[in-house]
C-alpha positions, 0 to 999 in steps of 0.5 A: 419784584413787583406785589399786587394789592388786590392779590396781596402777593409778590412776584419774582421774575428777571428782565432786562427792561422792567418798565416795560415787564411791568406794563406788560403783567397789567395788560395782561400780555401773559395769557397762562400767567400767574400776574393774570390774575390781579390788575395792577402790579406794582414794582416792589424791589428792583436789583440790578445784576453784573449778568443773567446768570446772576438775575436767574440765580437769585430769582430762584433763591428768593422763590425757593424760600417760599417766604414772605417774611423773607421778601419783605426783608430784602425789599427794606434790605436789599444788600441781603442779595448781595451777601446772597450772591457772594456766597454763591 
């Protein structure tokens, strides 16, 4: 998960390589992407899954709350995820 300041908005997306995810969103690589729009993103939350399936399931399940309150609690709590998957 990585938030821009100056948007004052989260990103969620999966990658297995997030160092390099990150540079590419300030380089604005993503020509028709949202992280376009701000030019410093900075990571947030890293989560680590067993496997992709899992990385694309929570990445959904956090989008589709649609709440920052939520964001900002797993990003103090991030075991929350883990509860998340387990109930999968």
């Amino acid at each position: 998960m990585i938030y821009s300041q100056n948007l004052d908005k989260f990103y969620i997306g999966e990658t297995t390589d997030v160092n390099h995810r990150i540079k590419l969103h300030n380089k604005h690589a993503f020509k028709n992407a949202y992280t376009k729009a701000a030019d410093k993103w900075t990571l947030k939350l890293k989560f680590q899954c067993v496997n992709r399936e899992n990385a694309i399931f929570l990445e959904k399940f956090i989008k589709r709350m649609k709440s920052r309150k939520f964001i900002n609690k797993i990003i103090e709590q991030p075991e929350i995820l883990h509860d998340v998957l387990n109930k999968k």
